[in-house]
PDB file of N, CA, C, O and CB in Angstrom:
ATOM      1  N   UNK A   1     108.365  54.951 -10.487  1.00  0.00           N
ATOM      2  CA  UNK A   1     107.740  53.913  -9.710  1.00  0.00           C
ATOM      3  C   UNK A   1     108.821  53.158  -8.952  1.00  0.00           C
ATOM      4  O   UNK A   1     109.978  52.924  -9.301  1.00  0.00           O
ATOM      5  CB  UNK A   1     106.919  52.966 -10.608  1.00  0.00           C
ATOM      6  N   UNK A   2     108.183  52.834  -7.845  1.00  0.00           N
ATOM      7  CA  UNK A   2     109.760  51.983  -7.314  1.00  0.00           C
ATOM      8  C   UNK A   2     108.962  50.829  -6.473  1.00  0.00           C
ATOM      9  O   UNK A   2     107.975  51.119  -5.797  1.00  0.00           O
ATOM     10  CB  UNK A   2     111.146  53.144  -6.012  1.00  0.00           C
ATOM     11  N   UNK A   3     109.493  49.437  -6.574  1.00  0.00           N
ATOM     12  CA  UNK A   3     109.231  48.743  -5.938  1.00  0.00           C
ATOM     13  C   UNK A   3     110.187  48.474  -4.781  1.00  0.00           C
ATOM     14  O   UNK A   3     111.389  48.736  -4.765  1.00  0.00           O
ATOM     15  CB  UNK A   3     108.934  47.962  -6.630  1.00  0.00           C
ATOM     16  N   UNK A   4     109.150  47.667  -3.399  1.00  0.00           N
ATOM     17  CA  UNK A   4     109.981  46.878  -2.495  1.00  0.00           C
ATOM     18  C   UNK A   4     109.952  45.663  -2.564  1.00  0.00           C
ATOM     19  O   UNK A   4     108.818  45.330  -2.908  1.00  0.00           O
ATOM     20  CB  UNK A   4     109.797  47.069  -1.342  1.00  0.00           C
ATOM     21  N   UNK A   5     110.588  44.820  -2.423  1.00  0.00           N
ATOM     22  CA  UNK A   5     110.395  43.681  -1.796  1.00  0.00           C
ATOM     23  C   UNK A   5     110.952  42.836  -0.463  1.00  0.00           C
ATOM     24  O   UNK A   5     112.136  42.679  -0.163  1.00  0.00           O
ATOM     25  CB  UNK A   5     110.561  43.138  -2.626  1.00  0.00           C
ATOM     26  N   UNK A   6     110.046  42.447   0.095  1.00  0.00           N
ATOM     27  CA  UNK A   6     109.798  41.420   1.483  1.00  0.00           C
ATOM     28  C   UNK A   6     110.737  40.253   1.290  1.00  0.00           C
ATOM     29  O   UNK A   6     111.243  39.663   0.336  1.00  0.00           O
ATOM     30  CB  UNK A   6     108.092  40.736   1.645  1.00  0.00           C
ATOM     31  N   UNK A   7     110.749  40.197   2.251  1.00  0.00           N
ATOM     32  CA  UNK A   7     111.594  38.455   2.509  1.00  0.00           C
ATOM     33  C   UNK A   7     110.036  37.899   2.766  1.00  0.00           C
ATOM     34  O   UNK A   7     110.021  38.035   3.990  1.00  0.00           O
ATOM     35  CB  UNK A   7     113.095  38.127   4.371  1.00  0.00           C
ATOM     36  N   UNK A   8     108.954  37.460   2.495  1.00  0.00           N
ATOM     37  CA  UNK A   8     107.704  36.987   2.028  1.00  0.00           C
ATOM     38  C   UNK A   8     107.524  36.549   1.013  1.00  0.00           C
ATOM     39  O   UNK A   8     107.857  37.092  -0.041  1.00  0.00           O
ATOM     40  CB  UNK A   8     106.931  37.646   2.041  1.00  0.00           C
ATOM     41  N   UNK A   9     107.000  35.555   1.110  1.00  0.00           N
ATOM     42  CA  UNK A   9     106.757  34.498   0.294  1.00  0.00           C
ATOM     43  C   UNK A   9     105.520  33.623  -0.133  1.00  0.00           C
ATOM     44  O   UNK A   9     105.319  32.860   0.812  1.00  0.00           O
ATOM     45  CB  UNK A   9     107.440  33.844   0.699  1.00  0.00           C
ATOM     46  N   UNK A  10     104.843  33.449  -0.867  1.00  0.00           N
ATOM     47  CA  UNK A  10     103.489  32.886  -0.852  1.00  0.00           C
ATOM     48  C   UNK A  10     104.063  31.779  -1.495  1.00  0.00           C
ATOM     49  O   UNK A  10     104.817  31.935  -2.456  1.00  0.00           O
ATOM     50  CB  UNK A  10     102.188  33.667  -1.556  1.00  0.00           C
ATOM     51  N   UNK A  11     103.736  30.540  -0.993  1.00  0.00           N
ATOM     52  CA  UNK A  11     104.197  28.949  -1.083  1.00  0.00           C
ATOM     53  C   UNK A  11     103.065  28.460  -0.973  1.00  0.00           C
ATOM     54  O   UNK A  11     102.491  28.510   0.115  1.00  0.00           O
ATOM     55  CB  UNK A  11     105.200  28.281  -0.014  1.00  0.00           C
ATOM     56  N   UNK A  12     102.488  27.880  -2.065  1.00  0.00           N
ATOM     57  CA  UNK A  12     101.341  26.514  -2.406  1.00  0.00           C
ATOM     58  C   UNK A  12     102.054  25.123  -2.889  1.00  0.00           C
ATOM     59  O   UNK A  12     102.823  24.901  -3.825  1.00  0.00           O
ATOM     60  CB  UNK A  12     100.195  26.956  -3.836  1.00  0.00           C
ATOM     61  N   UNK A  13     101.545  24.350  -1.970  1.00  0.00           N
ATOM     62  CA  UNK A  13     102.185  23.223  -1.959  1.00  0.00           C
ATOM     63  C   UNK A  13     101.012  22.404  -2.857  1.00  0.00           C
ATOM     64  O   UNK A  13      99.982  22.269  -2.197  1.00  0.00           O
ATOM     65  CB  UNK A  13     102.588  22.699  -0.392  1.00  0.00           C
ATOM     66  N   UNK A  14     100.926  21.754  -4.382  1.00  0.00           N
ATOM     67  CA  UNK A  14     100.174  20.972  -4.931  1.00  0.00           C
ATOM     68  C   UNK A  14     100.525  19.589  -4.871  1.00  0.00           C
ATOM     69  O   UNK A  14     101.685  19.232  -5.072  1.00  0.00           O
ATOM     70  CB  UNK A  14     100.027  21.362  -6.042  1.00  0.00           C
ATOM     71  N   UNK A  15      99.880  19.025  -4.687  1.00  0.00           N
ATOM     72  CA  UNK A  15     100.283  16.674  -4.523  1.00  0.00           C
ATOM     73  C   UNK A  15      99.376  16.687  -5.717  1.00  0.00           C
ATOM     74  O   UNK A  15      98.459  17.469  -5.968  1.00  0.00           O
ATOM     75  CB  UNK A  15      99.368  15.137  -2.545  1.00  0.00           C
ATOM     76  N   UNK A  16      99.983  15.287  -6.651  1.00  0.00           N
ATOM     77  CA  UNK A  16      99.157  14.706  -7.513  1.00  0.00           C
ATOM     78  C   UNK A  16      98.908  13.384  -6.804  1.00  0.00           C
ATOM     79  O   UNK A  16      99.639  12.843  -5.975  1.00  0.00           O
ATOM     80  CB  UNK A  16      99.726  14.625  -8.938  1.00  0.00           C
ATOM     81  N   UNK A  17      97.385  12.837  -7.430  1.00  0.00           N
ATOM     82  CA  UNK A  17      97.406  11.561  -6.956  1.00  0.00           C
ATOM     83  C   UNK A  17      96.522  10.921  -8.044  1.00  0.00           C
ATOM     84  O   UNK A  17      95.656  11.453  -8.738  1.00  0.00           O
ATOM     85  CB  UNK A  17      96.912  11.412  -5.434  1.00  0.00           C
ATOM     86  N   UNK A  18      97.030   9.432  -8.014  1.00  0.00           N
ATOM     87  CA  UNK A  18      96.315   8.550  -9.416  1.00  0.00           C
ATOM     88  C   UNK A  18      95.432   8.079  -8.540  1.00  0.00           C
ATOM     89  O   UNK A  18      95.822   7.714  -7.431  1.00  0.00           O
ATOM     90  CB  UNK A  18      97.221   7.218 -10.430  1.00  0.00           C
ATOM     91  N   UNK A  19      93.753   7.994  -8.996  1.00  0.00           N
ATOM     92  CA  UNK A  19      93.027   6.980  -8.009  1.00  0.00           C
ATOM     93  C   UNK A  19      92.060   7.031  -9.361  1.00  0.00           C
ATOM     94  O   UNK A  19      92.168   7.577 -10.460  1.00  0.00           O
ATOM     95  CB  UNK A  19      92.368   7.505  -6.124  1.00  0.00           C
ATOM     96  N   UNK A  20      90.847   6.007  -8.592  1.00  0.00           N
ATOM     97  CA  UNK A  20      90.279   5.019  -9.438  1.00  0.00           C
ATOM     98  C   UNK A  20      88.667   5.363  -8.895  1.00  0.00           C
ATOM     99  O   UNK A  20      88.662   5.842  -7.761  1.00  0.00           O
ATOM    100  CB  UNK A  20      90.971   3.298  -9.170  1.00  0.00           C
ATOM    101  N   UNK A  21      87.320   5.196  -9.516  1.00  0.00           N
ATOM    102  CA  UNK A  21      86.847   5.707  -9.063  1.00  0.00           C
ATOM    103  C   UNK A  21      85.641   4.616 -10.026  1.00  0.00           C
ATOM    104  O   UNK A  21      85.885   4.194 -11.156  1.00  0.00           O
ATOM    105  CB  UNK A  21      87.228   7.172  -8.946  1.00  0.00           C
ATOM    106  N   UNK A  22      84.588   4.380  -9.385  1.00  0.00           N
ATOM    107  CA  UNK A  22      83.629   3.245  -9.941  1.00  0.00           C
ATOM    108  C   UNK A  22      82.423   3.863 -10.261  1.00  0.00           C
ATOM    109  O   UNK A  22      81.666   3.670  -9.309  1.00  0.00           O
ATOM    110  CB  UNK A  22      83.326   2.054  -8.942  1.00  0.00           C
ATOM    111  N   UNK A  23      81.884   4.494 -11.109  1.00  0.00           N
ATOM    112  CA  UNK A  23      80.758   5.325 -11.521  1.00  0.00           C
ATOM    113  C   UNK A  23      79.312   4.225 -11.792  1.00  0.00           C
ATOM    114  O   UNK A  23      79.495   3.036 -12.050  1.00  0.00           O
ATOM    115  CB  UNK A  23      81.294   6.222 -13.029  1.00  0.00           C
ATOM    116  N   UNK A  24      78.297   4.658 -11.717  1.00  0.00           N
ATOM    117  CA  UNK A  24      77.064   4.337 -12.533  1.00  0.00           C
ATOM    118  C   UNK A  24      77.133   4.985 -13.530  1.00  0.00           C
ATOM    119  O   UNK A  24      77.509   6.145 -13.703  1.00  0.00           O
ATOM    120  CB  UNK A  24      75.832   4.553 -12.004  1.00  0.00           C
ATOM    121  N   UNK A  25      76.480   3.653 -14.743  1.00  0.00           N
ATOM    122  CA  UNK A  25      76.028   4.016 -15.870  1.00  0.00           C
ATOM    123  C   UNK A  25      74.765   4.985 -15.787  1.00  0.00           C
ATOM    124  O   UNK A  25      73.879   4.595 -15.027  1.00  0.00           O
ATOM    125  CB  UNK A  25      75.800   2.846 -16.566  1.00  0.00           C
ATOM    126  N   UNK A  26      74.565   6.100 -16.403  1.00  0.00           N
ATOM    127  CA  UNK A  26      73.421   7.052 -16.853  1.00  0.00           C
ATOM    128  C   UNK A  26      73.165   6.694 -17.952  1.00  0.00           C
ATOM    129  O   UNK A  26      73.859   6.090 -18.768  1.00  0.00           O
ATOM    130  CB  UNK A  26      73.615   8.452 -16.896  1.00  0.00           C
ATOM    131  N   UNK A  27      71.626   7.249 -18.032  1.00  0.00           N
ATOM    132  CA  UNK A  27      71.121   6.962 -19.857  1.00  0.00           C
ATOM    133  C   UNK A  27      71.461   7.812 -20.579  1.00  0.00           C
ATOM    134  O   UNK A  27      70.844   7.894 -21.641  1.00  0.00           O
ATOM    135  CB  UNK A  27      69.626   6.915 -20.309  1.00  0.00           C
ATOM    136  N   UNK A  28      72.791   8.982 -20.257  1.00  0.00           N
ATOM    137  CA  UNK A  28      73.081   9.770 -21.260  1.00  0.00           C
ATOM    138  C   UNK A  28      74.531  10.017 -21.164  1.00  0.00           C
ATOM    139  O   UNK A  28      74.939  10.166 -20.012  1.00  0.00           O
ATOM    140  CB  UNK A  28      72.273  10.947 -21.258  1.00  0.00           C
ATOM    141  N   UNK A  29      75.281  10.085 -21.976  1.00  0.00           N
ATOM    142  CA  UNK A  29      76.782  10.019 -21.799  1.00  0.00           C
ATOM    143  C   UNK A  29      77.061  12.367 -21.272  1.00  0.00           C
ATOM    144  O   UNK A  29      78.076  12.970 -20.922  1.00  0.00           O
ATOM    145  CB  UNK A  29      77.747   9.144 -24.049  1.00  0.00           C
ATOM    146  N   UNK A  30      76.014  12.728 -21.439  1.00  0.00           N
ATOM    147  CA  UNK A  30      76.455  13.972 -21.112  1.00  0.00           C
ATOM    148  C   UNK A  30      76.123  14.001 -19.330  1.00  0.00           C
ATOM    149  O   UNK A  30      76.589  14.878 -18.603  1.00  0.00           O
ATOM    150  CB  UNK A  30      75.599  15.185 -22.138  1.00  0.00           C
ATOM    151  N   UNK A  31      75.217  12.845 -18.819  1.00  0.00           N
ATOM    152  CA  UNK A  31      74.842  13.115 -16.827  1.00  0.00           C
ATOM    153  C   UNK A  31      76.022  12.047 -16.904  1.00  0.00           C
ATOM    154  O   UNK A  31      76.825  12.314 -16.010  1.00  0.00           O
ATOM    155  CB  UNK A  31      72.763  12.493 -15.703  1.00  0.00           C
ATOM    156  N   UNK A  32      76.402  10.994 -17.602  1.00  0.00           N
ATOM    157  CA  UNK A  32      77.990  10.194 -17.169  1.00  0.00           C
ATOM    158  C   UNK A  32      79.028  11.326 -17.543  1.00  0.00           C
ATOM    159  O   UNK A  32      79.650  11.466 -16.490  1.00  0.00           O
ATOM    160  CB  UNK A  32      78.442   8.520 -18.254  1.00  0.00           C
ATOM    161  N   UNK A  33      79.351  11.864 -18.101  1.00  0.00           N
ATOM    162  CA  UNK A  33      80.559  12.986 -18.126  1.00  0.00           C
ATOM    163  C   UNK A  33      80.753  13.873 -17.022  1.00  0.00           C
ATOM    164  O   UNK A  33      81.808  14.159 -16.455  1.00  0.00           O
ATOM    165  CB  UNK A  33      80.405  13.925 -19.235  1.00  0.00           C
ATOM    166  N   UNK A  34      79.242  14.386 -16.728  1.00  0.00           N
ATOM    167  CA  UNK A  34      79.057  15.479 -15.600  1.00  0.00           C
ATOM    168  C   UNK A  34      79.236  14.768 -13.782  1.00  0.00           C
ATOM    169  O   UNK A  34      79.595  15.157 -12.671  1.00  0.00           O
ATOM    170  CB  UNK A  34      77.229  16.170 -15.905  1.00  0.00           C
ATOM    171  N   UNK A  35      78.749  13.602 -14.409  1.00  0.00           N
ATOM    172  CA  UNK A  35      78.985  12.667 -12.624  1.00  0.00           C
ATOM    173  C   UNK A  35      80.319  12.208 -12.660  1.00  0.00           C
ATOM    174  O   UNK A  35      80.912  12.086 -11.588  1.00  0.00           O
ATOM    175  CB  UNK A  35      77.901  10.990 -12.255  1.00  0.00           C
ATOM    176  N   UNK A  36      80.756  11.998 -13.475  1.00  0.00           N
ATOM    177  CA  UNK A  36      82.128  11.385 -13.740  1.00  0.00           C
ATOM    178  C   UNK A  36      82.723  12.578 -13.108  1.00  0.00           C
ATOM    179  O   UNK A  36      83.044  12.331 -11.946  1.00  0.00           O
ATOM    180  CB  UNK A  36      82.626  10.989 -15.398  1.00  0.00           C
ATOM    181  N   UNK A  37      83.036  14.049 -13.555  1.00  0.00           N
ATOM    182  CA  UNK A  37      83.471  15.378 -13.228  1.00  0.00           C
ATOM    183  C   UNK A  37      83.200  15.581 -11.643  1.00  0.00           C
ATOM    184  O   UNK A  37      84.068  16.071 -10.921  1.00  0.00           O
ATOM    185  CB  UNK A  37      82.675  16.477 -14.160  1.00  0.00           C
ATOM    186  N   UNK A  38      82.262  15.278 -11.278  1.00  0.00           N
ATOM    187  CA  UNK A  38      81.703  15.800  -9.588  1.00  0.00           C
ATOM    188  C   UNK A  38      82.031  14.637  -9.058  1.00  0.00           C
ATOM    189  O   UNK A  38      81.875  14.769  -7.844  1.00  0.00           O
ATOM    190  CB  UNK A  38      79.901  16.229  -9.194  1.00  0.00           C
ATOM    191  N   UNK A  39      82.528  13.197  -9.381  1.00  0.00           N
ATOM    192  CA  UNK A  39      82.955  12.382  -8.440  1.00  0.00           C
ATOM    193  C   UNK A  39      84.247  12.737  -8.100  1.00  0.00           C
ATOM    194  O   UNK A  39      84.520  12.969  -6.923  1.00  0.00           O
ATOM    195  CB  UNK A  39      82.854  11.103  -8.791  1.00  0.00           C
ATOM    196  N   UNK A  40      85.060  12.808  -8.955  1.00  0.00           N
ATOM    197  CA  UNK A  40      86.745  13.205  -8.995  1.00  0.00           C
ATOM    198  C   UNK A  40      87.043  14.813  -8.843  1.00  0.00           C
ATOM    199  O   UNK A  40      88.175  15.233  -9.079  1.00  0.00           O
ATOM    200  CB  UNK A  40      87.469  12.717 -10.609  1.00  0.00           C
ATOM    201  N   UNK A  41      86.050  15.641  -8.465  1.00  0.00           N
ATOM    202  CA  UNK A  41      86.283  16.627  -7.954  1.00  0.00           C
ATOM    203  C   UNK A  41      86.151  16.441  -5.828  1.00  0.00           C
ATOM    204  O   UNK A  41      86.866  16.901  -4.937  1.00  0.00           O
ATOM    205  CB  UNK A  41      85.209  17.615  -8.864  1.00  0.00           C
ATOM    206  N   UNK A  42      85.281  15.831  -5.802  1.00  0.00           N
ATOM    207  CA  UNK A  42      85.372  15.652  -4.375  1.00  0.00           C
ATOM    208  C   UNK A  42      86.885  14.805  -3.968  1.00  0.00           C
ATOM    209  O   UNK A  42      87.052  14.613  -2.764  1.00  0.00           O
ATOM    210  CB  UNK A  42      83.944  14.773  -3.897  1.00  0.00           C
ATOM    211  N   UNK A  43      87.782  14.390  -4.750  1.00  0.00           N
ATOM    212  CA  UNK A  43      89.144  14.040  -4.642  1.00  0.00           C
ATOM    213  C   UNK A  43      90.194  15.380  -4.958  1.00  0.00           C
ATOM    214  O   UNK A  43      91.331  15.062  -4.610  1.00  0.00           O
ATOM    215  CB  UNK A  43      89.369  12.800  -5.688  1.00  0.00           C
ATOM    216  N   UNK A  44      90.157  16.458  -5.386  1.00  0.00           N
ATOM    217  CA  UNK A  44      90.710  17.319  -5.874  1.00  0.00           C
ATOM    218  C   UNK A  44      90.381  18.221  -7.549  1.00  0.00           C
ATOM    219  O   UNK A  44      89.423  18.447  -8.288  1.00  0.00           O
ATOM    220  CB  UNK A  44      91.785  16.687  -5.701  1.00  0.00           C
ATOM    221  N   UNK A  45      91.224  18.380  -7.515  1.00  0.00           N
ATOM    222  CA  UNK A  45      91.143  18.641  -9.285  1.00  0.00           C
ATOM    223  C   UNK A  45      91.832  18.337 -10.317  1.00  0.00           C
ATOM    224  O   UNK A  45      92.938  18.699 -10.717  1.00  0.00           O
ATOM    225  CB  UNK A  45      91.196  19.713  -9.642  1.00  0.00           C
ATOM    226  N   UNK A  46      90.483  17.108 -10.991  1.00  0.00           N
ATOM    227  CA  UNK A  46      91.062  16.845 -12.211  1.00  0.00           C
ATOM    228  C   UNK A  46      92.135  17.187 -13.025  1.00  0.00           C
ATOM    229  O   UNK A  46      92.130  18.290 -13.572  1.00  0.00           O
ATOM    230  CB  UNK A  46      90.443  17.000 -12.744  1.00  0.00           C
ATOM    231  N   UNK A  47      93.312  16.191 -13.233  1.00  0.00           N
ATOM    232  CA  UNK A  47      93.976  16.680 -14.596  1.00  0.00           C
ATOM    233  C   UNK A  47      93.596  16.466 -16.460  1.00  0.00           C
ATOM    234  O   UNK A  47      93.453  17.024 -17.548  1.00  0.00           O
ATOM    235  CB  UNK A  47      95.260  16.051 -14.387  1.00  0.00           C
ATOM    236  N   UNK A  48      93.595  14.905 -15.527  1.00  0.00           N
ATOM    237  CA  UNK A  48      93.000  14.189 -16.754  1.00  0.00           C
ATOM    238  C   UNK A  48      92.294  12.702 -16.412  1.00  0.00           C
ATOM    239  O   UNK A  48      92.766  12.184 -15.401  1.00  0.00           O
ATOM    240  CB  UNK A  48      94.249  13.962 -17.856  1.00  0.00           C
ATOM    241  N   UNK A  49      91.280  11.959 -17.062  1.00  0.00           N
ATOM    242  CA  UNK A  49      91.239  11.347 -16.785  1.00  0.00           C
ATOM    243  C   UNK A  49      90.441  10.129 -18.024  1.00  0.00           C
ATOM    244  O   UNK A  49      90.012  10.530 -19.106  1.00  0.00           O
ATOM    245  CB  UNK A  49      91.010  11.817 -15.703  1.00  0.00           C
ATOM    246  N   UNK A  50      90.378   8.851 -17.651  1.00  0.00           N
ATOM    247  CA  UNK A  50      89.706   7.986 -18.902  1.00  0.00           C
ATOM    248  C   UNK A  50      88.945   6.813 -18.130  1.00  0.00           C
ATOM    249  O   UNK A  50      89.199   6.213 -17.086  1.00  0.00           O
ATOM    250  CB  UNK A  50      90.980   7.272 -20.106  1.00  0.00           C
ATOM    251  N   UNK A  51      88.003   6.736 -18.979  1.00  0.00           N
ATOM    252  CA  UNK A  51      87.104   5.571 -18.651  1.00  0.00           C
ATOM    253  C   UNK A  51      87.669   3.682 -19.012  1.00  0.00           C
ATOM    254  O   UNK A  51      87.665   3.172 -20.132  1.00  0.00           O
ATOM    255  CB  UNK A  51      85.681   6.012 -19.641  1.00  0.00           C
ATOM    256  N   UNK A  52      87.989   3.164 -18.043  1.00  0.00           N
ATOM    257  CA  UNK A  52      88.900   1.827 -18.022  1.00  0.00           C
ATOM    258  C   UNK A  52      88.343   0.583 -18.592  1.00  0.00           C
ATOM    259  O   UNK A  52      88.939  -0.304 -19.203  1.00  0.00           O
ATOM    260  CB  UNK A  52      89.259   1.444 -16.607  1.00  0.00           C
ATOM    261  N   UNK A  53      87.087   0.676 -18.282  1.00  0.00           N
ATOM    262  CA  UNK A  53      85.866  -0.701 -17.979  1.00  0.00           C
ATOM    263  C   UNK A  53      84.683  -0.228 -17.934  1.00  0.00           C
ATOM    264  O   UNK A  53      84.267   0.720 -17.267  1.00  0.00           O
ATOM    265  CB  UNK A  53      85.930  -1.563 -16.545  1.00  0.00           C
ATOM    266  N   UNK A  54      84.137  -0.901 -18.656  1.00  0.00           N
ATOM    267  CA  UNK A  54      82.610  -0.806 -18.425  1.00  0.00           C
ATOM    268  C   UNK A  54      81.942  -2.397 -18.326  1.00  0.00           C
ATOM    269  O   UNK A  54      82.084  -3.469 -18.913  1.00  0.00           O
ATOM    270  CB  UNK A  54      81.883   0.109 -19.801  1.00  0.00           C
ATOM    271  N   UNK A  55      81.299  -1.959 -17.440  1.00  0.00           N
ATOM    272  CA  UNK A  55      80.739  -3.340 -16.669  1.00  0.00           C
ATOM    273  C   UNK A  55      79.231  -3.275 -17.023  1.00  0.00           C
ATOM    274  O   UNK A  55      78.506  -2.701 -16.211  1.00  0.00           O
ATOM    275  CB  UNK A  55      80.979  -3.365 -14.805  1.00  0.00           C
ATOM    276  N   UNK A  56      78.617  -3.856 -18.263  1.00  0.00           N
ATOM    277  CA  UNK A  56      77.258  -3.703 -18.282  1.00  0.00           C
ATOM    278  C   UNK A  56      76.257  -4.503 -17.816  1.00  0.00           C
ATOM    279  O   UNK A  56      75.113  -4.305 -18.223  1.00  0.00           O
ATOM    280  CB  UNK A  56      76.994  -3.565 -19.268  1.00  0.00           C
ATOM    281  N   UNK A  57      76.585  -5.741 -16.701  1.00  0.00           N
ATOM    282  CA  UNK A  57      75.937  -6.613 -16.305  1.00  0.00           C
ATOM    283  C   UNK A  57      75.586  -5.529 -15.063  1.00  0.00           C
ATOM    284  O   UNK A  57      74.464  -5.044 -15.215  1.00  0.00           O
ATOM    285  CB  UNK A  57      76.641  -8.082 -16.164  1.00  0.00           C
ATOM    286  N   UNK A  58      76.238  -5.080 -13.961  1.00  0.00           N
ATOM    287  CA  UNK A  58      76.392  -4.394 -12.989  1.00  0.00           C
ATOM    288  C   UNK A  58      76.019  -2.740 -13.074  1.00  0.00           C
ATOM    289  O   UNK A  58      75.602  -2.005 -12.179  1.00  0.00           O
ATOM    290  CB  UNK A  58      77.654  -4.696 -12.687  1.00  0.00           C
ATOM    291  N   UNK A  59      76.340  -2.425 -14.543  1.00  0.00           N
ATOM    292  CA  UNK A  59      76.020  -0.849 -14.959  1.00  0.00           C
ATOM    293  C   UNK A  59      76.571  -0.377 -14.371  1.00  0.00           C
ATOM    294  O   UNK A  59      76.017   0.106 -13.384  1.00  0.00           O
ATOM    295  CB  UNK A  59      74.885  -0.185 -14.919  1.00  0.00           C
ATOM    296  N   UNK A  60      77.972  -0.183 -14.534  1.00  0.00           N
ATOM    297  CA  UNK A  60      79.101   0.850 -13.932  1.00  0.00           C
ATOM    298  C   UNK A  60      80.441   0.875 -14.534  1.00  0.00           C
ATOM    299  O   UNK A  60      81.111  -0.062 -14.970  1.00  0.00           O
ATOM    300  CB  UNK A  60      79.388   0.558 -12.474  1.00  0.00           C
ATOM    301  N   UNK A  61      80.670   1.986 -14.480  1.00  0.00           N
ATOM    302  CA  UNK A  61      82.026   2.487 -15.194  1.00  0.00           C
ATOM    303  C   UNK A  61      83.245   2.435 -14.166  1.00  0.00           C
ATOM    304  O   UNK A  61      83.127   2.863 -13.018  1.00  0.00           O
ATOM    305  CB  UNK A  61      81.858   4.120 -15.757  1.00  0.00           C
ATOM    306  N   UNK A  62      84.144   2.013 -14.542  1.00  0.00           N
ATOM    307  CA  UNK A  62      85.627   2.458 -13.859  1.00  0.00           C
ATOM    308  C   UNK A  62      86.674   3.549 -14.568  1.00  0.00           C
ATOM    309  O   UNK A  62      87.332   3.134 -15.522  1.00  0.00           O
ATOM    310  CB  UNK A  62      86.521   1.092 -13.758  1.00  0.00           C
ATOM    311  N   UNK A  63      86.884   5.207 -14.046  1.00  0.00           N
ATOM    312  CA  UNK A  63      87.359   5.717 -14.208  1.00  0.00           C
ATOM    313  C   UNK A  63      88.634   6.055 -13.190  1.00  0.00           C
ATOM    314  O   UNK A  63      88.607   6.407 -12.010  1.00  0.00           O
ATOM    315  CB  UNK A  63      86.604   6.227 -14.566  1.00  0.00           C
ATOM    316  N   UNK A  64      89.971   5.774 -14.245  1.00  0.00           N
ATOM    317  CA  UNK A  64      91.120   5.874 -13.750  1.00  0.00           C
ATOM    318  C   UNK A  64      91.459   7.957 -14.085  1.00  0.00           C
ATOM    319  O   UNK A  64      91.103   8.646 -15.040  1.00  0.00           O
ATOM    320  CB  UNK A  64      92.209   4.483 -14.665  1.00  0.00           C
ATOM    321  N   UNK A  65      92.115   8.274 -13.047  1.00  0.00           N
ATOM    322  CA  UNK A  65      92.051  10.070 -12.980  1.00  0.00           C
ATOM    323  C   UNK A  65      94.052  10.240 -12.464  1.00  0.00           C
ATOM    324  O   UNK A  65      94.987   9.477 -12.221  1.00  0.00           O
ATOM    325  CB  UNK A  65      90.399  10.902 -11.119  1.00  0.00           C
ATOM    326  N   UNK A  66      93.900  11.140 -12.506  1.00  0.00           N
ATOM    327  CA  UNK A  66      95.019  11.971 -11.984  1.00  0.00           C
ATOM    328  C   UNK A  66      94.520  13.470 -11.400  1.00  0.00           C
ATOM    329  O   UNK A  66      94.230  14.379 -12.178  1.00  0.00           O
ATOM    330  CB  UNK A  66      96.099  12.165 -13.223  1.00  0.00           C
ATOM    331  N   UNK A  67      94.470  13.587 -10.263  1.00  0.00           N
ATOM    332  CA  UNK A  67      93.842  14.754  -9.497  1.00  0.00           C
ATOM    333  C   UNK A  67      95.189  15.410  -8.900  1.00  0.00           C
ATOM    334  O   UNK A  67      96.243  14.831  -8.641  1.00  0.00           O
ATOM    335  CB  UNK A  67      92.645  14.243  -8.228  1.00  0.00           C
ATOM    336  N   UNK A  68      94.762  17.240  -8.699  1.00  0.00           N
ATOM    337  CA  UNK A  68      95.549  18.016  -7.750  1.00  0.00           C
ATOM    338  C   UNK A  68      94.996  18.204  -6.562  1.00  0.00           C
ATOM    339  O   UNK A  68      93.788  18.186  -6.326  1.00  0.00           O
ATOM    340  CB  UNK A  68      95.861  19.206  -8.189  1.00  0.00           C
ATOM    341  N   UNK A  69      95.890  18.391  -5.781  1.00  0.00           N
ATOM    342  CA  UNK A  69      95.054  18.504  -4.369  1.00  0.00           C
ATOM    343  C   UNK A  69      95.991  19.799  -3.639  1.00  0.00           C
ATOM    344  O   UNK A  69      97.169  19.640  -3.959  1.00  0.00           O
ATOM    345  CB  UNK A  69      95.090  16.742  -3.268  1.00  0.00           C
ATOM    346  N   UNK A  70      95.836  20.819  -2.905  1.00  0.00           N
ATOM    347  CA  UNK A  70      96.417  21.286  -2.050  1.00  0.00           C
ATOM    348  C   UNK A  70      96.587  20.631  -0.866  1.00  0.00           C
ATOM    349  O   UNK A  70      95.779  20.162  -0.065  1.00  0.00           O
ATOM    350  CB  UNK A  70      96.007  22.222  -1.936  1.00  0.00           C
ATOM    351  N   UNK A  71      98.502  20.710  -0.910  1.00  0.00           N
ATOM    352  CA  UNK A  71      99.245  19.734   0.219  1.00  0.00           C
ATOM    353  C   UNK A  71      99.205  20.710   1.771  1.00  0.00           C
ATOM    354  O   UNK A  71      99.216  21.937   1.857  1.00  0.00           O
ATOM    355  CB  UNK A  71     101.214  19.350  -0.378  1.00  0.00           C
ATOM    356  N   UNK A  72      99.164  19.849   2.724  1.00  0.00           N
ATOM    357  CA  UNK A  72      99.230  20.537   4.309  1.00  0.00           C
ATOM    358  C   UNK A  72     100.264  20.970   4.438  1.00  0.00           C
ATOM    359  O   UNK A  72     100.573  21.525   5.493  1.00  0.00           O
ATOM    360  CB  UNK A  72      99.057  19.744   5.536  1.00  0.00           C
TER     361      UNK A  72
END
């Protein structure tokens, strides 16, 4: 078997970014997990993330995240 190789290169550039993100409370912590997931996906992809505050006068959560994003 013999390989070649190219002066080619496949380069993905990933950015992290910390952002913050203000959810509604659901009546079930499994549609708050899943909305929590589809809010911070329209920012990239999740690394990790935790719930900060909960505001039960207002019914909303503040989740702090760390997302990947593909850089330009």
């Amino acid at each position: 078997m013999r390989c070649i190789f190219t002066n080619y290169q496949l380069l993905i550039t990933m950015t992290t970014h910390f952002i913050t993100a203000e959810i509604d409370l659901t009546s079930s912590p499994a549609k708050l997990h899943q909305e929590i997931e589809n809010s911070l996906k329209k920012q990239g992809e999740p690394l990790r993330w935790a719930v900060t505050n909960v505001d039960e006068k207002e019914q909303k959560v503040r989740v702090e995240a760390i997302v990947t994003a593909k850089g330009s």
